[in-house]
C-alpha positions as CSV (number, residue, x, y, z in Angstrom):
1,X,161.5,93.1,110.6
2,X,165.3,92.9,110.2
3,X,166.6,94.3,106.9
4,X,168.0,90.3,106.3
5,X,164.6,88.8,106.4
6,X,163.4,91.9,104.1
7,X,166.2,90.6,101.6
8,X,165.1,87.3,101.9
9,X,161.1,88.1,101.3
10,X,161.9,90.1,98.6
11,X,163.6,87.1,97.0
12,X,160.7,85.0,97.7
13,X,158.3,87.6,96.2
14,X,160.5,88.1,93.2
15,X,160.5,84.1,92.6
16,X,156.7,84.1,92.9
17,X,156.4,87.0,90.5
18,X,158.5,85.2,87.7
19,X,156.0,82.2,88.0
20,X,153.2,84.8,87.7
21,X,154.5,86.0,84.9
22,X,155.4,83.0,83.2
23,X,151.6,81.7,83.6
24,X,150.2,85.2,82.6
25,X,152.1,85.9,79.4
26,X,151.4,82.3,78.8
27,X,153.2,80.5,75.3
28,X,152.0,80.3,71.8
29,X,153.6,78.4,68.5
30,X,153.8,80.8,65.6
31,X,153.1,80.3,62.0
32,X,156.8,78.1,61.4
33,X,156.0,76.0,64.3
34,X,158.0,77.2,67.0
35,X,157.2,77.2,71.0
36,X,157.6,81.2,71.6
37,X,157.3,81.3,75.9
38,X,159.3,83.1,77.9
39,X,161.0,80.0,79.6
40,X,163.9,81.4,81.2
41,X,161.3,82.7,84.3
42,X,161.2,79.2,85.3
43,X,164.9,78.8,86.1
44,X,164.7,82.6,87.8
45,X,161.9,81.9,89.8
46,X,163.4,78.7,90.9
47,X,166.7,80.2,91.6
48,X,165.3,83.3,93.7
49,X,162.9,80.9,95.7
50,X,166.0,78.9,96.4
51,X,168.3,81.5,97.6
52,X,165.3,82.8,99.8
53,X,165.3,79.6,101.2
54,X,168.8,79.3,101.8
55,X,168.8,82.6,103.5
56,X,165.8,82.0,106.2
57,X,167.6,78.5,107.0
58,X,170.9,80.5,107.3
59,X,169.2,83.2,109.6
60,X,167.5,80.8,111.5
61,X,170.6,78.8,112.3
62,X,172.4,82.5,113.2
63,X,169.9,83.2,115.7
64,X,170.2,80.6,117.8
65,X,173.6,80.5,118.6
């Protein structure tokens, strides 16, 4: 595998381990009523899928010309 695909996958698996993350340490509301969850994973794991993305379209495209 070609050291820009391993970039790519490792974006994708990083993206999938902040939504793992997010669903295992899960959210509570403490004593005052406040939400305590670790939100910003969401917008992580959205951004690293999404750049992973990006880059397998971008190598795909590359390739064929």
């Amino acid at each position: 595998m070609a050291t820009k695909y391993k970039v790519a996958t490792g974006l994708l698996i990083a993206g999938i381990v902040c939504f793992g993350l997010f669903y295992l340490i899960g959210s509570e509301v403490d004593e005052n009523g406040y939400l305590n969850e670790p939100f910003y994973l969401l917008p992580i794991g959205f951004i690293f899928i999404c750049l992973s993305m990006v880059l397998y379209i971008v190598f795909a495209i590359t390739k064929k010309k």
